[in-house]
BABAVO-209371 format. One line per 3 residues: number of its first residue (from 1); their letters; for each residue x negated, y negated, z negated of C-alpha. Coordinates in steps of 0.2 Angstrom, whole numbers, plus 5000, padded with zeros to 4 digits. Layout:
! BABAVO-209371
NUM	a	X Y Z  ...
//
This chain:
! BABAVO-209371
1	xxx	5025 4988 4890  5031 4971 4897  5019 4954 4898
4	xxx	5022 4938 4908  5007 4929 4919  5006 4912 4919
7	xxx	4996 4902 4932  4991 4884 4927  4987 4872 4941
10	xxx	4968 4872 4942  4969 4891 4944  4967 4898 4926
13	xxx	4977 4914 4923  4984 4919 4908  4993 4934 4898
16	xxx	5007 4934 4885  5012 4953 4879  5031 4956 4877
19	xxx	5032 4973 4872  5019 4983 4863  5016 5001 4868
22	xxx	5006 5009 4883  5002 5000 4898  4999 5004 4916
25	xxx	4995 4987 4927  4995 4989 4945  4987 4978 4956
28	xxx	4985 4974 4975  4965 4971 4970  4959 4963 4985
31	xxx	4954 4948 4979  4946 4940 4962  4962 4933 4955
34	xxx	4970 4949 4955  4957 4957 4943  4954 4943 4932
37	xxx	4974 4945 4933  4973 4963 4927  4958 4957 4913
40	xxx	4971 4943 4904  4984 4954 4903  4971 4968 4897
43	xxx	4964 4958 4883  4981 4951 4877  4986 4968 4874
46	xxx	4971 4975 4864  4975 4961 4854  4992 4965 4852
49	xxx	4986 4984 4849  4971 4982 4839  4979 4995 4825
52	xxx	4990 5004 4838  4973 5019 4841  4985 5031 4851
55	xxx	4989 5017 4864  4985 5020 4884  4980 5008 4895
58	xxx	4979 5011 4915  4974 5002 4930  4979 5007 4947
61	xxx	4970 4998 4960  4977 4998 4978  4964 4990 4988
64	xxx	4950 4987 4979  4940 4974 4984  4922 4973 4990
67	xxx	4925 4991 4993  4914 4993 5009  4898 4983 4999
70	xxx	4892 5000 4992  4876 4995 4996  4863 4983 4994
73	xxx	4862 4980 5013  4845 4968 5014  4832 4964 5003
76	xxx	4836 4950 4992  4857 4952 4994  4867 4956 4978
79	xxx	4875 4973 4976  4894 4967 4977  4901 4981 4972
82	xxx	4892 4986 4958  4896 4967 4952  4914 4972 4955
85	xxx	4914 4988 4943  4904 4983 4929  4919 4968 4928
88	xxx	4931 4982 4928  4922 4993 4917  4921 4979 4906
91	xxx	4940 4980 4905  4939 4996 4895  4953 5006 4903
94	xxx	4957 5023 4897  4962 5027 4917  4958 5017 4932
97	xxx	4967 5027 4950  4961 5018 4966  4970 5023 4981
100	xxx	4957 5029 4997  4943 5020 4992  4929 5016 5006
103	xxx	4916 5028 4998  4914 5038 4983  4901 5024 4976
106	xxx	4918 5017 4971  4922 5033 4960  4904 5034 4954
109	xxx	4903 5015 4947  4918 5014 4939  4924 5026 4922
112	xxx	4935 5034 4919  4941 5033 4940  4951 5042 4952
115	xxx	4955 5044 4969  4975 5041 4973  4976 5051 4992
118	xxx	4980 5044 5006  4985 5061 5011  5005 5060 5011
121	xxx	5004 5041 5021  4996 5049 5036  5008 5063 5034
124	xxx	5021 5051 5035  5014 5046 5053  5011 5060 5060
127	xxx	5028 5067 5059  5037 5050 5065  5024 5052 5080
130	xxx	5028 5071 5082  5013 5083 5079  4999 5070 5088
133	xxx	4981 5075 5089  4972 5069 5074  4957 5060 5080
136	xxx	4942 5055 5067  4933 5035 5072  4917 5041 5067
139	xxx	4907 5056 5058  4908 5047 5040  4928 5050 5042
142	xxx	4926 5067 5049  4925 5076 5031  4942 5069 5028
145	xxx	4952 5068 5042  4946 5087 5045  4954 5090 5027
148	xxx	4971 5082 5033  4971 5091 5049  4969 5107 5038
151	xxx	4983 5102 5028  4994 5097 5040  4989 5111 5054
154	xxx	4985 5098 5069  4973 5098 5081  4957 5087 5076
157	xxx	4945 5078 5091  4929 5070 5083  4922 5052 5092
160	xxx	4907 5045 5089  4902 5028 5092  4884 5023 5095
163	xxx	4876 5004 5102  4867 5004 5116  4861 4986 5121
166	xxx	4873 4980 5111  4887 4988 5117  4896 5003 5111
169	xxx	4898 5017 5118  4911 5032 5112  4909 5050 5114
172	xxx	4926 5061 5111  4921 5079 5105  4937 5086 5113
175	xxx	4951 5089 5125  4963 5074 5123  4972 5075 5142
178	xxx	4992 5073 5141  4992 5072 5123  4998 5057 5109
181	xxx	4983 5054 5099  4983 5047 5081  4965 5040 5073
184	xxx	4964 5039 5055  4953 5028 5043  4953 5019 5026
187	xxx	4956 5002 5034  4955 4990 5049  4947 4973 5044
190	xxx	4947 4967 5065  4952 4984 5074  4940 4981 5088
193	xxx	4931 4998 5085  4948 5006 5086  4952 4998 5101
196	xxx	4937 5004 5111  4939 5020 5103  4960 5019 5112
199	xxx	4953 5015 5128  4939 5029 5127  4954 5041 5121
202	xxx	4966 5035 5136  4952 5035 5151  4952 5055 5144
205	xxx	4968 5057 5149  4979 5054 5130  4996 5048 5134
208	xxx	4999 5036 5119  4986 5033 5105  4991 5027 5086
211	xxx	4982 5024 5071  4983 5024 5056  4973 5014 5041
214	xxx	4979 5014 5023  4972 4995 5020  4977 4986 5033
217	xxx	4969 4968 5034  4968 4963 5054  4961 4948 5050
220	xxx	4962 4943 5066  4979 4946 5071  4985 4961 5086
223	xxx	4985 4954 5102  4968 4964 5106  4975 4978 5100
226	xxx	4991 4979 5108  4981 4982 5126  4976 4999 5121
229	xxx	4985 5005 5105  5002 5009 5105  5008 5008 5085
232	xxx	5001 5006 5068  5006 5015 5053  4999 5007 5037
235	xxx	5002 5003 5019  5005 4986 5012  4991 4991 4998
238	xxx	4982 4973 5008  4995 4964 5011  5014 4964 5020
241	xxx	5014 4963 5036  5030 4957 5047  5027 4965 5066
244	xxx	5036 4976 5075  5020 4984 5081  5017 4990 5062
247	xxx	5025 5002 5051  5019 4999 5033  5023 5012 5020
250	xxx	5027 5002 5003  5018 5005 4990  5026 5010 4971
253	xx	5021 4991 4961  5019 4980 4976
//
């Protein structure tokens, strides 16, 4: 299936199929452009396929946005990503793979979804690293990151970060002296958290500390993060990046 995109000057977007057939559209998905992208091209083709019964259509999503709004945080906020999925449900995929989403909320709002795995990018790291410690931020990311470290038969040391007066304060559940560390999560928007969690980690005794995130925003740039981590291994699911402190694993479509 081929289509073109068009994008008029006051923003509008819109689809033209080239080629009838299946279709599979894949999308960065961090940002609302990008999904009412995905919906042009979506309802140009059930038009073009309106007698085609047998076609397929699927969405892969790479970073799908509002991803960490799985709640509604405070009385009288709206439910972002609830918002999110019904516009994508209202798309009417047949398949719709969403690599490492922030929680299975995700999964559960969206039909017919899957989870693409993350598992093979931090494989990637840890073998340029050679055999690190696999360190998990937090006890939400423990399930996981004790799934890979199975896999992948590494060492695993738990933290925990906690706020006391305002501050946090880590605890490492493990012995990390003399070692290369590597922390792995689903994405960094700042890194602060990760940088407490490096300095915890090297005031333990770790010789290097790395980390690796599949979405890869760092918003705010890496000059804070260069005083305690060492490297960062990421895919360009959010966006490329052009640093020698950062090694992005390209995606298939982006």
């Amino acid at each position: 299936m081929k289509y073109e995109i068009k994008k008029f000057h006051d923003g509008q977007v819109t689809a033209k199929i080239a080629e009838a057939g299946d279709i599979h559209i894949k999308i960065r998905g961090n940002s609302y452009e990008d999904l009412f992208r995905a919906a042009s091209i979506k309802e140009a083709w059930d038009a073009t396929n309106a007698t085609h019964k047998t076609a397929v259509a699927k969405l892969t999503i790479f970073c799908l946005i509002g991803q960490r709004s799985d709640r509604r945080f405070n009385k009288g906020e709206s439910f972002d990503l609830k918002v999110i999925c019904k516009f994508i449900n209202d798309m009417k995929f047949d398949a719709v793979s969403i690599l490492h989403p922030h929680s299975p909320i995700s999964l559960a709002l969206i039909e017919n979804s899957e989870k693409i795995s993350h598992v093979d990018y931090v494989e990637k790291a840890y073998n340029k690293i050679g055999n690190p410690i696999l360190v998990s931020p937090d006890a939400g990311a423990y399930k996981t990151t004790h799934e890979i470290a199975e896999k992948l038969n590494a060492d695993l040391v738990p933290s925990n970060k906690v706020r006391v007066d305002g501050a946090p304060e880590i605890s490492i559940q493990g012995d990390v002296k003399g070692k290369e560390c590597l922390i792995v999560d689903d994405l960094a928007d700042g890194g602060r958290t990760f940088k407490f969690l490096a300095e915890a980690l090297k005031k333990q005794g770790a010789t290097k500390v790395f980390l690796y995130v599949t979405h890869g925003q760092f918003n705010y740039g890496f000059d804070e993060l260069k005083e305690s981590i060492d490297h960062i291994y990421c895919t360009n699911s959010y966006k490329d990046i052009e640093d020698d402190f950062v090694t992005q694993f390209k995606l298939d479509g982006l």
